[in-house]
Biotite code that builds the C-alpha atoms (Angstrom):
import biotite.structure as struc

atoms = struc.array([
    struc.Atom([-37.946, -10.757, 17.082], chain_id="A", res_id=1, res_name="UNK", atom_name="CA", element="C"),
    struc.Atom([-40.303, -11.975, 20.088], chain_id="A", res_id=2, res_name="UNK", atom_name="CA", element="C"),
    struc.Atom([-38.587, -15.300, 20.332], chain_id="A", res_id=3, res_name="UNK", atom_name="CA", element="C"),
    struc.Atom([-35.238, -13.575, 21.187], chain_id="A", res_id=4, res_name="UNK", atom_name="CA", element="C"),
    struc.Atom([-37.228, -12.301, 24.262], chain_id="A", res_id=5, res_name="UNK", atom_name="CA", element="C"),
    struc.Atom([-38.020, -16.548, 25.237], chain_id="A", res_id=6, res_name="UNK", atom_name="CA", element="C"),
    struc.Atom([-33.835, -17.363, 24.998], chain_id="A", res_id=7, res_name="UNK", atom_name="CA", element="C"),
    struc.Atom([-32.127, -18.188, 28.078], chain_id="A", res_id=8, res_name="UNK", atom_name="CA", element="C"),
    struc.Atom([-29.010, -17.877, 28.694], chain_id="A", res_id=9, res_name="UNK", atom_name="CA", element="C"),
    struc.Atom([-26.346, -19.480, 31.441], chain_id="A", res_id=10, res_name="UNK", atom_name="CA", element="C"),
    struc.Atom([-24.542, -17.630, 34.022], chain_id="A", res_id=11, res_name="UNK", atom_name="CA", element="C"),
    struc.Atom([-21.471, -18.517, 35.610], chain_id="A", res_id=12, res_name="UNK", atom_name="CA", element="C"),
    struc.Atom([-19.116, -16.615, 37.994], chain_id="A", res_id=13, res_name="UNK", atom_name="CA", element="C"),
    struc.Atom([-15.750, -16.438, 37.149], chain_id="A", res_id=14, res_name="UNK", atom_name="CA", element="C"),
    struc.Atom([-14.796, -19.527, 38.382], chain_id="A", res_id=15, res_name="UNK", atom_name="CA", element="C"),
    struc.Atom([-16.959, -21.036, 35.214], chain_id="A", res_id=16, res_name="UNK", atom_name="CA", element="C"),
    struc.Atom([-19.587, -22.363, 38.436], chain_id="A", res_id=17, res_name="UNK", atom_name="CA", element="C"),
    struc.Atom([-23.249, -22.032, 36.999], chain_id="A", res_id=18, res_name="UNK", atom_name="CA", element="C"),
    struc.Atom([-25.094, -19.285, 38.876], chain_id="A", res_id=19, res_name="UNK", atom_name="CA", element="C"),
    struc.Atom([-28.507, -19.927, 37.564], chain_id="A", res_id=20, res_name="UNK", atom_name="CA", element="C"),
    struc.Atom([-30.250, -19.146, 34.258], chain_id="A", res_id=21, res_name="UNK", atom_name="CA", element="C"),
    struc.Atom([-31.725, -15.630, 32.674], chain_id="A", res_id=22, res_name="UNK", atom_name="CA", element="C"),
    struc.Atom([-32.960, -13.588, 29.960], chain_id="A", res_id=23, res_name="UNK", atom_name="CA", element="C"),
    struc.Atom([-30.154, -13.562, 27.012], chain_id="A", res_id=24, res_name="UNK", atom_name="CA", element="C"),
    struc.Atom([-31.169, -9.882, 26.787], chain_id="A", res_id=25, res_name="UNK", atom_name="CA", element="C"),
    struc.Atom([-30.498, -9.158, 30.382], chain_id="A", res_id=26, res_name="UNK", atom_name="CA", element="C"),
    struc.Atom([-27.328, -11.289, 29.611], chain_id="A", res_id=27, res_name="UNK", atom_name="CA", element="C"),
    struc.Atom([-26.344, -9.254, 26.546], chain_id="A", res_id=28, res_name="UNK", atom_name="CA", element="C"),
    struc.Atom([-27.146, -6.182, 28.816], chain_id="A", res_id=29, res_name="UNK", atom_name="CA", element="C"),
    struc.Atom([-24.484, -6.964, 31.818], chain_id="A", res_id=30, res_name="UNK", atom_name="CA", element="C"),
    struc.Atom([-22.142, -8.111, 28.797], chain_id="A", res_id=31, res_name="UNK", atom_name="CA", element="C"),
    struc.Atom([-22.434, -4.057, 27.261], chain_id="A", res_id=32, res_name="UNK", atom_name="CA", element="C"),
    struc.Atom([-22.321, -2.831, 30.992], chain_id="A", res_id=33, res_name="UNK", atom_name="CA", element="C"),
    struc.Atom([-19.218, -4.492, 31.797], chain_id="A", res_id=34, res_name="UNK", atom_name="CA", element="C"),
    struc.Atom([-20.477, -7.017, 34.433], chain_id="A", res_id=35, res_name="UNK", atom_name="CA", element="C"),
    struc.Atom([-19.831, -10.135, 32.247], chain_id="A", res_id=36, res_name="UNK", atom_name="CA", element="C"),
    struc.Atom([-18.490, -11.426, 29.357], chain_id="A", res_id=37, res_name="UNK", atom_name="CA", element="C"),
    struc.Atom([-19.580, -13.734, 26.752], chain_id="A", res_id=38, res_name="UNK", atom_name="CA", element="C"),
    struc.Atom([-18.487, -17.363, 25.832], chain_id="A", res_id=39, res_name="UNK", atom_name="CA", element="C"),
    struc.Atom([-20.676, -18.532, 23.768], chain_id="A", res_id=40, res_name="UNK", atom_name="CA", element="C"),
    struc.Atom([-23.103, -17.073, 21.544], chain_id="A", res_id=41, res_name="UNK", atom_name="CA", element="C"),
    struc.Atom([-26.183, -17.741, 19.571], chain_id="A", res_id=42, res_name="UNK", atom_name="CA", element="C"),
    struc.Atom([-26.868, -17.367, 16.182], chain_id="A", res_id=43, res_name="UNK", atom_name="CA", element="C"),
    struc.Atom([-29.686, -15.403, 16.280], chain_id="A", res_id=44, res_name="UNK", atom_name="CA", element="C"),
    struc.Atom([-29.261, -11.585, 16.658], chain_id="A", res_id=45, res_name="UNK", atom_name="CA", element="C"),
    struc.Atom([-31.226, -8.517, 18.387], chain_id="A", res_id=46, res_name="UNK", atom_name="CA", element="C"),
    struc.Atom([-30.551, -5.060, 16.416], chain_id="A", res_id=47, res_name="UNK", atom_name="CA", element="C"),
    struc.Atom([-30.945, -1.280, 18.055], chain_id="A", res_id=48, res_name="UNK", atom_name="CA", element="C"),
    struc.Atom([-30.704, 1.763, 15.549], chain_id="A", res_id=49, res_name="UNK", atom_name="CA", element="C"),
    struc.Atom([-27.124, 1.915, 14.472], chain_id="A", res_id=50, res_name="UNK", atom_name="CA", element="C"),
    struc.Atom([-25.972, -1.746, 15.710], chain_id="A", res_id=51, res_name="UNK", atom_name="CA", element="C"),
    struc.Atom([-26.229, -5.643, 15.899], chain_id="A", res_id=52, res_name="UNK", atom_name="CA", element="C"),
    struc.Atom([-25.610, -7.578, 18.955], chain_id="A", res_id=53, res_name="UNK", atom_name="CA", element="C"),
    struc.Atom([-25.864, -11.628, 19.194], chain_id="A", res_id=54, res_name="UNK", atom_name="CA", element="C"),
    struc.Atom([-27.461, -13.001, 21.778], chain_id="A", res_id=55, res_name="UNK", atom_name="CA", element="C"),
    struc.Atom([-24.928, -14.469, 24.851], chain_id="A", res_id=56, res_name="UNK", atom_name="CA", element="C"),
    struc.Atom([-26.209, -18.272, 25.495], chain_id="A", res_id=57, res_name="UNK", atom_name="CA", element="C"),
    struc.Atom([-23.183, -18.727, 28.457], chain_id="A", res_id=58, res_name="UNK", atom_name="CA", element="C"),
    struc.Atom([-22.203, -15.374, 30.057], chain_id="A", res_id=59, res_name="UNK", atom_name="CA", element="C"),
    struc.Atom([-18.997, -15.544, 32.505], chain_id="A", res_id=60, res_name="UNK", atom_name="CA", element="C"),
    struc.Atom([-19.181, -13.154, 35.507], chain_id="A", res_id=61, res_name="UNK", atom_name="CA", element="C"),
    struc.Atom([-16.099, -10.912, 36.424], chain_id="A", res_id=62, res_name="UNK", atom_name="CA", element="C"),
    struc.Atom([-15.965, -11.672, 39.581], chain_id="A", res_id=63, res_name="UNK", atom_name="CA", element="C"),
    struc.Atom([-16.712, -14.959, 41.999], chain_id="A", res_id=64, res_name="UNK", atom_name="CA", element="C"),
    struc.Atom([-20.053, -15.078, 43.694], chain_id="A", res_id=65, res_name="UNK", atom_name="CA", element="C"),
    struc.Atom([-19.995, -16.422, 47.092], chain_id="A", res_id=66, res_name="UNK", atom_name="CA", element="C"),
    struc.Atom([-22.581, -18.923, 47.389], chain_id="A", res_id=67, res_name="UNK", atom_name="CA", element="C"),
    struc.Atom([-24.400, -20.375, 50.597], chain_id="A", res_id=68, res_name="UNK", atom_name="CA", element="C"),
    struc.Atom([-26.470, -23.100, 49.865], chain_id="A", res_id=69, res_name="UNK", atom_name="CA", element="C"),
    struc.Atom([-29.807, -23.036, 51.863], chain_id="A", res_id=70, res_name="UNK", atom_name="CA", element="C"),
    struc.Atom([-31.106, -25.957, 50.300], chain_id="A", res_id=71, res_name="UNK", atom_name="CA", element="C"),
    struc.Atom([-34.275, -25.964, 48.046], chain_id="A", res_id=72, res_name="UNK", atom_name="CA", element="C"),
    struc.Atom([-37.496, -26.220, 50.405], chain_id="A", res_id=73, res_name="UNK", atom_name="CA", element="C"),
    struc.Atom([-40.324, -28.955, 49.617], chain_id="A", res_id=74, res_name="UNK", atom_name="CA", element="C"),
    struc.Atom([-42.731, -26.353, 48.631], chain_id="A", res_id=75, res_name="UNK", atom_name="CA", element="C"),
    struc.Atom([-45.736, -27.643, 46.891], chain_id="A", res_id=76, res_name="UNK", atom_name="CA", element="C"),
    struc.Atom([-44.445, -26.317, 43.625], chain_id="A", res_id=77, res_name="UNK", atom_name="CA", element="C"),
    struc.Atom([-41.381, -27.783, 43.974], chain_id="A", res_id=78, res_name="UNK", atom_name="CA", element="C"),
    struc.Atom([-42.841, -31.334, 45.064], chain_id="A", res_id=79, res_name="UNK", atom_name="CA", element="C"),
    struc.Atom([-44.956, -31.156, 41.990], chain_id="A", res_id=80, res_name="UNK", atom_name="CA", element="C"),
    struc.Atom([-41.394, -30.758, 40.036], chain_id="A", res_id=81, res_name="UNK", atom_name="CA", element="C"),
    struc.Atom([-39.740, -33.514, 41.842], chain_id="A", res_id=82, res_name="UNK", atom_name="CA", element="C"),
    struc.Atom([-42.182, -35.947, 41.005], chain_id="A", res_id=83, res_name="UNK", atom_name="CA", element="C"),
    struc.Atom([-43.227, -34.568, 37.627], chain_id="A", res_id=84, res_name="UNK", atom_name="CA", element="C"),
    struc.Atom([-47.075, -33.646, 38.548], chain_id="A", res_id=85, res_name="UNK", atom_name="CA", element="C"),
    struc.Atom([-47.218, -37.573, 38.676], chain_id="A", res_id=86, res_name="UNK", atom_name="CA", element="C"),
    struc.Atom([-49.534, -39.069, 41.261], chain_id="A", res_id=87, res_name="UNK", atom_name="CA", element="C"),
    struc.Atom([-46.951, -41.412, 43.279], chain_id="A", res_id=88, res_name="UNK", atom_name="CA", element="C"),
    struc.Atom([-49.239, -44.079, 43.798], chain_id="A", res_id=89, res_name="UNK", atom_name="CA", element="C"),
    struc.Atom([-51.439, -44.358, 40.618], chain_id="A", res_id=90, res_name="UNK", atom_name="CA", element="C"),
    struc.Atom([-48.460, -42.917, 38.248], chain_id="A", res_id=91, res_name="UNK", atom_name="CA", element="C"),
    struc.Atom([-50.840, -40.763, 36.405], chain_id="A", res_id=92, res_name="UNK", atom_name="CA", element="C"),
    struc.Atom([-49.758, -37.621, 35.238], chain_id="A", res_id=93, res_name="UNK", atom_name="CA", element="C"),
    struc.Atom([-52.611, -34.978, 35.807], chain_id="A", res_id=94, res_name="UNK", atom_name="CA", element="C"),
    struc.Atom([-52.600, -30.910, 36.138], chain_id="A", res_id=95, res_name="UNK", atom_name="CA", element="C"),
    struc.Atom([-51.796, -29.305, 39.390], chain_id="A", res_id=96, res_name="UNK", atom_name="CA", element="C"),
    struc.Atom([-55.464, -28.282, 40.505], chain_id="A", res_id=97, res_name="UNK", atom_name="CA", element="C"),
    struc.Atom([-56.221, -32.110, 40.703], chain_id="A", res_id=98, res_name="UNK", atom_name="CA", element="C"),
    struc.Atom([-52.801, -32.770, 42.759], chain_id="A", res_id=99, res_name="UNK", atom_name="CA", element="C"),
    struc.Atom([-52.546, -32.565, 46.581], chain_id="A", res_id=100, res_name="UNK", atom_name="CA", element="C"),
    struc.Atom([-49.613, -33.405, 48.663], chain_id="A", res_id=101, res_name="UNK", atom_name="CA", element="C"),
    struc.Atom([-49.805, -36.817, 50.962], chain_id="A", res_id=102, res_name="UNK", atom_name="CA", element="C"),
    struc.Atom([-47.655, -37.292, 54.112], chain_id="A", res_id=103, res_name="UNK", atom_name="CA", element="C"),
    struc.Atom([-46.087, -41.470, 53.637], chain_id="A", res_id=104, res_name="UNK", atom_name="CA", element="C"),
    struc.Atom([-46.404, -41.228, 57.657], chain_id="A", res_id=105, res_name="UNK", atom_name="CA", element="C"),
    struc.Atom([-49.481, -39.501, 58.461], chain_id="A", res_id=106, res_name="UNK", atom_name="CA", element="C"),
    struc.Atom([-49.072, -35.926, 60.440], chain_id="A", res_id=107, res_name="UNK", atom_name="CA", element="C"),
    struc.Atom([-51.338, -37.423, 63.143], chain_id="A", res_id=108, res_name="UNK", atom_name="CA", element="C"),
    struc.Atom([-48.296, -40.428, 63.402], chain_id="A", res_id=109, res_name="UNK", atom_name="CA", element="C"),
    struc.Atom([-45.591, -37.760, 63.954], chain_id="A", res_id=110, res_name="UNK", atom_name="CA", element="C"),
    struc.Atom([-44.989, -37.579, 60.114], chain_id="A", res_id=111, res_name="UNK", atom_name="CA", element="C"),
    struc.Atom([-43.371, -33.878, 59.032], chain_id="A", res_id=112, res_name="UNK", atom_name="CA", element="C"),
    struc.Atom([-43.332, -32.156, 56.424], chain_id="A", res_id=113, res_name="UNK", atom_name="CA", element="C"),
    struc.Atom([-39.858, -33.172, 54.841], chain_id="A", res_id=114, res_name="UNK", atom_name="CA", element="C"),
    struc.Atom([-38.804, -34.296, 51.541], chain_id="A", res_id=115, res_name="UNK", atom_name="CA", element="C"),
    struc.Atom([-38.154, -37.427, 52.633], chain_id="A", res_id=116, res_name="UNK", atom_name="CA", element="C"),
    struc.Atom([-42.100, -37.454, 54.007], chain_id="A", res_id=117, res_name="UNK", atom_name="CA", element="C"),
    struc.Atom([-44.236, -35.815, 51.358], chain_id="A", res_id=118, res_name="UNK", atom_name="CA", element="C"),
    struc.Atom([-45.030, -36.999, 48.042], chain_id="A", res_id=119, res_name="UNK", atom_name="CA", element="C"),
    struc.Atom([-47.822, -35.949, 45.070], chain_id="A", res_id=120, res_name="UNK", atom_name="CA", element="C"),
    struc.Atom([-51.078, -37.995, 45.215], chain_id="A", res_id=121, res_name="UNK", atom_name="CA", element="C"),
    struc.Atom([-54.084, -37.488, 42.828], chain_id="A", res_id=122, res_name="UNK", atom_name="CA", element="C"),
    struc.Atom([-56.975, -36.665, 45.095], chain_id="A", res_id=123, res_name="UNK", atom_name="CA", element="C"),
    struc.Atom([-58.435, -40.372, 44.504], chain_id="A", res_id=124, res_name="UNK", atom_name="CA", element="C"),
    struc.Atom([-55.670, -41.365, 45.644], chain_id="A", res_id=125, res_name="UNK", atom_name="CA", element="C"),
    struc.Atom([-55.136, -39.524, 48.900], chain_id="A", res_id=126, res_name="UNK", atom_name="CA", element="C"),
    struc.Atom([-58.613, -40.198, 50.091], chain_id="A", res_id=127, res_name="UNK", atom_name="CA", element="C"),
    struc.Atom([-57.840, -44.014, 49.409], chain_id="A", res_id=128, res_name="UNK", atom_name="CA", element="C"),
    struc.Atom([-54.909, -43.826, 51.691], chain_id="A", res_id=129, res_name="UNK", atom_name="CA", element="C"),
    struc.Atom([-56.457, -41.611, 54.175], chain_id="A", res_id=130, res_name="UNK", atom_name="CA", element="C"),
    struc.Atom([-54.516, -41.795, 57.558], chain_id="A", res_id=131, res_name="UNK", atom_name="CA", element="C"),
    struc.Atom([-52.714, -45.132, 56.913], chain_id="A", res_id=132, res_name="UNK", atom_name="CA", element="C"),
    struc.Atom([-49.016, -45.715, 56.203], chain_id="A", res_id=133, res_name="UNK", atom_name="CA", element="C"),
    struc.Atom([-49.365, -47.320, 52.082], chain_id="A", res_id=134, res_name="UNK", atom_name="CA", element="C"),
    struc.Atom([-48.123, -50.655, 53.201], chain_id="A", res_id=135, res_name="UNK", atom_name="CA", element="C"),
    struc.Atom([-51.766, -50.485, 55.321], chain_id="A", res_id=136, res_name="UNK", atom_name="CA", element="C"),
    struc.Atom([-54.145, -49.455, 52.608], chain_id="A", res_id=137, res_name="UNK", atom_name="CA", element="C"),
    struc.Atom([-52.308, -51.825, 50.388], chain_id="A", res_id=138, res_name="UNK", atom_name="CA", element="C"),
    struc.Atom([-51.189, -49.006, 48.396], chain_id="A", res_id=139, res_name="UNK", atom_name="CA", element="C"),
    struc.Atom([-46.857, -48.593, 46.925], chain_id="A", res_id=140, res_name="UNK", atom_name="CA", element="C"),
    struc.Atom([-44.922, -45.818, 46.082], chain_id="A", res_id=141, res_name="UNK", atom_name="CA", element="C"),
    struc.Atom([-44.437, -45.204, 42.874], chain_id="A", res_id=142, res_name="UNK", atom_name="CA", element="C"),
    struc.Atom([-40.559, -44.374, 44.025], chain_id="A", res_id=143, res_name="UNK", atom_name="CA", element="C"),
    struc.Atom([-38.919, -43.604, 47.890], chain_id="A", res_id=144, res_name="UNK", atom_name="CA", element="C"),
    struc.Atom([-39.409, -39.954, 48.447], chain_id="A", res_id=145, res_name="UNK", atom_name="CA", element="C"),
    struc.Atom([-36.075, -38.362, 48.630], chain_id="A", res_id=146, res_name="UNK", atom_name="CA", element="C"),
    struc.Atom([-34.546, -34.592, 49.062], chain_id="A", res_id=147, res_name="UNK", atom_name="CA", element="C"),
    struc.Atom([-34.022, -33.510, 45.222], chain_id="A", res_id=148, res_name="UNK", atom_name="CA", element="C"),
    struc.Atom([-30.200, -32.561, 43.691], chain_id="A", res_id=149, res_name="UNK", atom_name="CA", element="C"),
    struc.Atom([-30.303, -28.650, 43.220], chain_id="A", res_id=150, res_name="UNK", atom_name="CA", element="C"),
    struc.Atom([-30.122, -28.071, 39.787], chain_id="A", res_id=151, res_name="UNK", atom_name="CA", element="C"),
    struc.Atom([-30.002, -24.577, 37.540], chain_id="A", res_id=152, res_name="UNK", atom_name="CA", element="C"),
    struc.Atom([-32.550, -25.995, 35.488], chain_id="A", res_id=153, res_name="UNK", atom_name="CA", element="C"),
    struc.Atom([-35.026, -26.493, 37.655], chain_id="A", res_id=154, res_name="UNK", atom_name="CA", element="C"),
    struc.Atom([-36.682, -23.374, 36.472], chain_id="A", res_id=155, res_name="UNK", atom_name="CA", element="C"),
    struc.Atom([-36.898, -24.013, 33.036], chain_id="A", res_id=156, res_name="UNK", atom_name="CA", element="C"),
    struc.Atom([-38.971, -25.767, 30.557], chain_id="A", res_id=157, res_name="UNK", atom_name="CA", element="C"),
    struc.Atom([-36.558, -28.823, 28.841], chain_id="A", res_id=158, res_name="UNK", atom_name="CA", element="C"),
    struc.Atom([-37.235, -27.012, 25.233], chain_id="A", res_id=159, res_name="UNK", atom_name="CA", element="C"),
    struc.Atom([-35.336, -24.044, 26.418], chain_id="A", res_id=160, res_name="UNK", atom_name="CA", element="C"),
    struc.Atom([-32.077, -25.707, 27.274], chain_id="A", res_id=161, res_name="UNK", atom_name="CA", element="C"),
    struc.Atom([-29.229, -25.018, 25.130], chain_id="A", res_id=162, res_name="UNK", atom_name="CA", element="C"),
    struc.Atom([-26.572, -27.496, 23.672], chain_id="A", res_id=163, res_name="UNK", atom_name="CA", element="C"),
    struc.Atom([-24.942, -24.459, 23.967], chain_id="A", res_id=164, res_name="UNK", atom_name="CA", element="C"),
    struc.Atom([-24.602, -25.057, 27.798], chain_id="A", res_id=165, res_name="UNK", atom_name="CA", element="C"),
    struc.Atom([-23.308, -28.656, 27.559], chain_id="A", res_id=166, res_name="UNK", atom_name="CA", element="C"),
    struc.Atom([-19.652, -27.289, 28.456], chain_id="A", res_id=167, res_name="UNK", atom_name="CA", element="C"),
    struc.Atom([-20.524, -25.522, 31.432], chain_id="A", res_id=168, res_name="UNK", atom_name="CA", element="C"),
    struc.Atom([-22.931, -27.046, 33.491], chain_id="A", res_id=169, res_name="UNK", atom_name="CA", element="C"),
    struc.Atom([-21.982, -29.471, 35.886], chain_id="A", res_id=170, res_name="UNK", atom_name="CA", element="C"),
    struc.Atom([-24.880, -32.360, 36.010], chain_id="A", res_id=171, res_name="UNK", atom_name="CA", element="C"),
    struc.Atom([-26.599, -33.945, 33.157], chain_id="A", res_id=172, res_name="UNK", atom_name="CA", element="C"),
    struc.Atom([-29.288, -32.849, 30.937], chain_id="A", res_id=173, res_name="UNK", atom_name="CA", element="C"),
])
């Protein structure tokens, strides 16, 4: 029964727009309260004392959620998932204490922090570059840094994406 606790599920408003993604038992919850209503279901079931319930994978909201986009800020967590804890320069993949954050244009050449201006480096790496553009310490990008494509998934793992969700969501897994 503790894997039912690890399922997402997707929520949409009622004009079938994804909203983000949640518990399935906070899903199955605003499904009994009235809030939403299921679309598609798993297979798998949670039980209480006199009944059985399957979990919602895609809940549909009852009403339309107004949505303002502030756009997603480059945070250092959420440079790390843009460039897949992946040094930019060396391409190595290595864990986030031995990741730092390197400006392309150095701050002390007017260089911001922007999407567009901050990329992973391993620490190696960094130091090499020090405060030189790459093209000076002979040193290439691994790829242009660029503002990342909000996404719903961006705060899950890839193993806890449904096929389920195919339908519904509106960029590609």
């Amino acid at each position: 029964m503790s894997e039912n606790f690890n399922m997402k599920a997707l929520k949409l408003d009622a004009s079938f727009r994804p909203i983000e993604i949640i518990d399935a038992v906070e899903a199955l919850v605003m499904c009994f309260i009235g809030k939403a209503t299921a679309v598609e279901t798993y297979t798998r079931k949670i039980r209480s004392a006199t009944q059985v319930f399957q979990l919602p994978a895609v809940i549909v909201l009852k009403k339309i959620i107004k949505f303002r986009r502030h756009g997603i800020q480059p945070t250092r967590q959420n440079l790390l998932w843009r460039d897949g804890h992946r040094c930019q320069y060396c391409t190595r993949c290595l864990p986030t204490n031995q990741l730092t954050l390197d400006h392309v244009i150095p701050k002390s050449r007017g260089g911001g922090n922007t999407w567009e201006n901050l990329v992973v480096a391993c620490k190696k790496c960094n130091q090499k570059k020090g405060c030189r553009l790459p093209s000076e310490s002979g040193m290439c990008l691994l790829k242009p840094p660029r503002r990342p494509r909000e996404s719903v998934l961006r705060s899950i793992k890839k193993n806890q994406i449904s096929n389920l969700w195919n339908n519904y969501l509106w960029e590609k897994i």
